[in-house]
TISENU-127269 format. One line per 8 residues: number of its first residue (from 1); their letters; for each residue x, y, z of C-alpha. Coordinates in pm, 1 decimal. Example, Ala and Ser with C-alpha at 12.3 -4.5 7.8 and 13.67 -1.06 7.14 Angstrom:
1 = as = 1230.0,-450.0,780.0  1367.0,-106.0,714.0
// end
This chain:
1 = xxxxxxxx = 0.0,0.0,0.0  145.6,343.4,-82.2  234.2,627.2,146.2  96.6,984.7,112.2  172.0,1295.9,238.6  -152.9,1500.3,431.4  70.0,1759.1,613.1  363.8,1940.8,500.8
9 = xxxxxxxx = 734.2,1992.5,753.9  509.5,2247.5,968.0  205.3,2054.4,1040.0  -7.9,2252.7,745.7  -288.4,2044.4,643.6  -241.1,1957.8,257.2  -628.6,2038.2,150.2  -793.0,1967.2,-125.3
17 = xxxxxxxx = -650.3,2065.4,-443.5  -372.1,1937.5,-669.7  -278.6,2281.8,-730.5  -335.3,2359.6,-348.6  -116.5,2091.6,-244.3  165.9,2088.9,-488.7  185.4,2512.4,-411.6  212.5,2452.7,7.2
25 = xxxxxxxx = 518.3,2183.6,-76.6  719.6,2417.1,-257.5  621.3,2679.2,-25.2  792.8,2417.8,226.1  1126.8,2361.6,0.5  989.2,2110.9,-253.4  1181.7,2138.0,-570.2  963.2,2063.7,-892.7
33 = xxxxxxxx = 1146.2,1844.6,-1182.7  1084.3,1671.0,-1522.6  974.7,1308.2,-1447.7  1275.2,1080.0,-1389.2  1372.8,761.9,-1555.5  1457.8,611.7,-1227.4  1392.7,605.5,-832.0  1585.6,850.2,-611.4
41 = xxxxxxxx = 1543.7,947.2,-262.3  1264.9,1179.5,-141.5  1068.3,1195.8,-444.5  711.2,1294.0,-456.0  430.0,1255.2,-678.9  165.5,1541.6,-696.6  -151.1,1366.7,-930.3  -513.4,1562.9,-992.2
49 = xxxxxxxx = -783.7,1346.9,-912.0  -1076.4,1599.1,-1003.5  -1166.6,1800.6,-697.5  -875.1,1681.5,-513.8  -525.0,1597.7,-531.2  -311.5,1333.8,-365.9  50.8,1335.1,-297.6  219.6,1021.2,-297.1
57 = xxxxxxxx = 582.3,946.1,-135.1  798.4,739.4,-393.0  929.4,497.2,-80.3  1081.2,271.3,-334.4  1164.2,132.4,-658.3  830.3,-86.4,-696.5  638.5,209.6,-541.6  779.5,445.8,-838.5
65 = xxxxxxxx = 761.0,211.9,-1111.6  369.5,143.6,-1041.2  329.0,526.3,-1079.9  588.1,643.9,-1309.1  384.9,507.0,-1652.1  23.3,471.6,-1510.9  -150.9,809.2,-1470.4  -379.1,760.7,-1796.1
73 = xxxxxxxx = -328.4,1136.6,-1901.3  -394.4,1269.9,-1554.7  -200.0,1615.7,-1484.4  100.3,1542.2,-1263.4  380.0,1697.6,-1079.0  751.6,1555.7,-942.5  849.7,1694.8,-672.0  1195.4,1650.9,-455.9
81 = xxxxxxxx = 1119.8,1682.3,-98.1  1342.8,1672.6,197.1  1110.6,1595.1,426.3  913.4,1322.5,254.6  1014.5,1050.8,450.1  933.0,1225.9,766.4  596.0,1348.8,660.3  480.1,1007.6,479.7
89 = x = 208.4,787.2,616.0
// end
């Protein structure tokens, strides 16, 4: 089961929004980038579901290959974050 990330380094609820919640993790240091061809460390993905967004914590290889090719067309979002790991559940 994946891990996703609800609050940001300072406890700030992560509502709603894809565009809400990918804006309050750069606020918080995340660093956007072009999707990468493998797994590295602390790597987010920020998907839009509609009305809301999720943001899902790349915890390891099998966890980033299941996402990196199946978002049928949905808008996306990498993201480097330092404090993924921490913030995860």
């Amino acid at each position: 089961m994946g891990k996703y990330i609800n609050y940001n380094s300072k406890k700030k609820l992560l509502n709603g929004s894809y565009l809400n919640k990918l804006n309050t993790l750069k606020k918080d240091g995340a660093i956007v980038i072009p999707r990468p061809e493998k797994f590295v460390n602390n790597l987010i993905l920020i998907g839009n579901n509609g009305p809301w967004g999720f943001a899902a914590y790349m915890y390891s290889k099998e966890e980033f290959h299941a996402y990196k090719d199946d978002l049928n067309g949905r808008e996306h979002t990498w993201l480097l974050y330092e404090h993924a790991k921490n913030v995860a559940r």
